[in-house]
C-alpha positions in Angstrom: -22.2 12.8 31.9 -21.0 14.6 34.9 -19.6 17.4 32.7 -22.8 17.8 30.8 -24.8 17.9 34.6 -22.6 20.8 35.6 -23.2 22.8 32.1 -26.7 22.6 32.8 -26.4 23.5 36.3 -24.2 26.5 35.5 -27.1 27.3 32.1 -29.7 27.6 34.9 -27.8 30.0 37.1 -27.0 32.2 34.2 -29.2 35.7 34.1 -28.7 35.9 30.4 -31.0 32.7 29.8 -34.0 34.3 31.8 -33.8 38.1 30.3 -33.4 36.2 27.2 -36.6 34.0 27.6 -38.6 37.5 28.4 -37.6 38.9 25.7 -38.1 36.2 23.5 -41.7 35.6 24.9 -42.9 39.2 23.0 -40.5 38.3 20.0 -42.3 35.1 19.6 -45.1 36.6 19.9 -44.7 39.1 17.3 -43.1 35.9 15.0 -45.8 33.8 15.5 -48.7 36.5 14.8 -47.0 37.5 12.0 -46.4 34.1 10.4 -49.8 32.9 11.1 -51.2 36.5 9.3 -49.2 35.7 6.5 -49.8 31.8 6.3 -53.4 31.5 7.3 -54.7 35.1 5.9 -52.3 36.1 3.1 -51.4 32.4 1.8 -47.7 33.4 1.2 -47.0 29.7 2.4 -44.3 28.9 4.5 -41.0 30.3 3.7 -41.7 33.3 3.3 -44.2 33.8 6.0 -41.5 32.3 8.3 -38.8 34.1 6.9 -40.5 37.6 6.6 -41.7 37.2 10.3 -38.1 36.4 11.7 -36.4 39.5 9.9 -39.2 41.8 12.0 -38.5 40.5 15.0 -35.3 40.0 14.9 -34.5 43.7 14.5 -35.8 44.3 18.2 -34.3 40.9 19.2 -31.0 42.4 17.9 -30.9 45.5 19.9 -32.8 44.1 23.3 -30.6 40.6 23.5 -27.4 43.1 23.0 -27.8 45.2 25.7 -30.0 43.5 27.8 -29.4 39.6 27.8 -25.9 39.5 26.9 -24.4 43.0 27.8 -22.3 43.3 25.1 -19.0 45.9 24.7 -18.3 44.4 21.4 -18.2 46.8 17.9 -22.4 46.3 17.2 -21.3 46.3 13.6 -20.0 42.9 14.4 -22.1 41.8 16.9 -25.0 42.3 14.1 -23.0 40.4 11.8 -22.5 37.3 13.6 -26.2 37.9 15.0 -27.3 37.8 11.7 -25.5 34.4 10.5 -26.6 33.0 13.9 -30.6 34.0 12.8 -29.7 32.4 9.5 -28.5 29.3 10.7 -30.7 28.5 13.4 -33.7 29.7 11.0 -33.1 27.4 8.3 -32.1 24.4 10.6 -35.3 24.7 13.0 -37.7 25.6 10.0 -36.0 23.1 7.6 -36.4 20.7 10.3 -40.0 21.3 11.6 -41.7 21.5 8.3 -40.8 17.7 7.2 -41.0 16.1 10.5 -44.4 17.6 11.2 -45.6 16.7 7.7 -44.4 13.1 8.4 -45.6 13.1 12.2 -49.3 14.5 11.9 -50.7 12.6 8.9 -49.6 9.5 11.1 -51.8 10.1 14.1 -54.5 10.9 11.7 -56.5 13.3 13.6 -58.7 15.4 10.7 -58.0 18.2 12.9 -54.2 18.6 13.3 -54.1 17.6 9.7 -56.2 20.9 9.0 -53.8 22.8 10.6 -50.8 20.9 10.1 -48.8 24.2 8.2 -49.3 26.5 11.8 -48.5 23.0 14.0 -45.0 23.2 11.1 -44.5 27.1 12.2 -44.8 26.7 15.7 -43.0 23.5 16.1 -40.2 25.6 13.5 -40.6 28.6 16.0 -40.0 26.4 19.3 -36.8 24.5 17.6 -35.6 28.1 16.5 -35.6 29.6 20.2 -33.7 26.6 21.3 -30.6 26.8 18.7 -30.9 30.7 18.9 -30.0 31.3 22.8 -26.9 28.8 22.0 -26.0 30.7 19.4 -26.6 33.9 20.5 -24.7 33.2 23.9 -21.8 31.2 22.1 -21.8 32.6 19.3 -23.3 36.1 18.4 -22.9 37.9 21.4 -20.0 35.9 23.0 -16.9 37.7 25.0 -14.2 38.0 23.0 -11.2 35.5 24.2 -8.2 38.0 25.8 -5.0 37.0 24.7 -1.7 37.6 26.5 
């Protein structure tokens, strides 16, 4: 417990996790406009509204967590690989995730309302899941310092 305590002490002293969150906040942005366009207007349903809305924004996320969140020296070639896997995995593991557990959740509490809109309540609740996993990734993972050997 005490080692867990400290990582989250040390996760809220780290810059990267704020400069992330900005930029995140106008990539969800852009995500969640798109998806609900493409959902609610276009009735593409919700793979590929989700999954065309993530591969927009993640092309600014790439570039702006890189340099900005992360700072990272790495080859971009791959750093956009492993950023790429990373926006795989955490997409298909938030989304695949939301969209059952909402559908089980909301038809439970049976307000008419939230079962109306049940498929955005899936998106956003896919979208809020999906920033989580990605700043783990991303920090652990995509953009992480490579480990010097001697």
């Amino acid at each position: 417990m005490r080692r867990l305590t400290q990582f989250l002490r040390q996760l809220v002293r780290d810059p990267s996790l704020y400069s992330f969150l900005l930029i995140g906040l106008g990539n969800t942005a852009i995500s969640l406009a798109l998806q609900f366009l493409f959902y609610s207007h276009l009735h593409w349903g919700y793979w590929p509204s989700s999954a065309l809305a993530f591969f927009l924004a993640s092309i600014s996320s790439f570039y702006l967590n890189r340099k900005y969140s992360f700072h990272s020296q790495g080859n971009v070639w791959m750093d956009a690989l492993r950023f790429s896997i990373n926006i795989a995995v955490c997409y298909l593991i938030a989304y695949g995730i939301a969209q059952p557990l909402t559908n089980w959740i909301v038809p439970l509490l049976g307000w008419p309302l939230l079962v109306k809109w049940q498929g955005e309540l899936s998106l956003l609740a896919g979208n809020g899941l999906f920033t989580c996993l990605n700043y783990f990734g991303q920090r652990f993972f995509a953009f992480a310092s490579p480990k010097k050997t001697s």
